[in-house]
C-alpha positions, 0 to 999 in steps of 0.5 A: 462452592455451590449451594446444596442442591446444585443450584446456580442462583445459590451458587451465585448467591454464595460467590456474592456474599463471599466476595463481599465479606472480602470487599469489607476487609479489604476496605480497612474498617472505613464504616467504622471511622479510618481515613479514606483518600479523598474522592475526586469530583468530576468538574462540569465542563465548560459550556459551550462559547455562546455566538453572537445573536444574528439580526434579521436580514434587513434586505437581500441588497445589503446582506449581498453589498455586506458580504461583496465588501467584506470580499474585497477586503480579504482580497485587498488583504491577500494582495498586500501580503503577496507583495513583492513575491514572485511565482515559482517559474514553470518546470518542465512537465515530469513526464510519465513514462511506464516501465510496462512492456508494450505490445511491440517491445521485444525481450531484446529491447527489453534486455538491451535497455537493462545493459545485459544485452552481451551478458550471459542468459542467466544474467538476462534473466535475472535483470529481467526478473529480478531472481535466479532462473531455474533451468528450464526459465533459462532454456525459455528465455533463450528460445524465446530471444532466438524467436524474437530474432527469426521473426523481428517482433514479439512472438504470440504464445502459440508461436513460442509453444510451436518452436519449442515444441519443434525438434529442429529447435532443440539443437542450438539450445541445448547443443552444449548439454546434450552429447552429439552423435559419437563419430565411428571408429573406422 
């Protein structure tokens, strides 16, 4: 569809005239006398309301007196609507509590709180998070507890990493999943 040559300004010179021929027939002969729908104007807008002329300030003393009885008048106005009413009485305080762990709290306390202290590991955990835990978040949980009870206090991470990684603490975790030494036969 593009003028000979390969020109762009010919080939957009082509699609105007194209698209006009089709404007013509699609308008139905309104050059030649056919009803048109009746064109709206567009209404002026209303102008703007017009504020009232201020006067000059005749004296800082009357503007001030003017404006300290026109006060008193919303005051006395206020009043006479508020009449007979009485103030809501005084609600004790909501008081904010945060549902964060201080650095005190223990997981036992925690947990305690939650109603699952005599509820099994996996129950402890989900109150605590909400979600099933894998087993290793599980062996964690009780690892944790159990120092928590040896030391009556929130152990630090490094006190946590010590323990697990302490042989001797292996046993009562996992004592139910991992056979024992079998008796000999003698």
């Amino acid at each position: 569809m593009g003028a000979p040559g390969g020109s762009t300004l010919g080939a957009l010179a082509a699609r105007r005239e194209a698209l006009m021929k089709q404007r013509k027939a699609l308008t139905g002969g309104a050059d030649r006398g056919a009803p048109q729908a009746p064109t709206r104007a567009n209404p002026n807008p209303p102008p703007p309301p017009q504020a009232p002329a201020q006067t000059a300030p005749a004296a800082a003393g009357d503007d001030r007196a003017a404006r300290a009885q026109q006060a008193a008048e919303f005051l006395d106005a206020a009043r006479a609507s508020t009449q007979g009413q009485v103030a809501p009485p005084r609600a004790a305080p909501i008081r904010d509590e945060s549902l964060r762990p201080t650095k005190t709290d223990t997981l036992g306390d925690r947990i305690d709180q939650l109603g699952a202290s005599d509820r099994s590991l996996e129950t402890q955990f989900f109150r605590l998070a909400g979600r099933s835990g894998s087993p290793m978040e599980i062996s964690l949980l009780a690892s944790r507890l159990e120092l928590e009870r040896q030391l009556r206090r929130p152990p630090t991470a490094n006190e946590l990493r010590a323990f697990i990684a302490n042989p001797s603490s292996i046993g009562p975790l996992f004592s139910p999943a991992v056979e024992g030494p079998r008796p000999s036969v003698g």
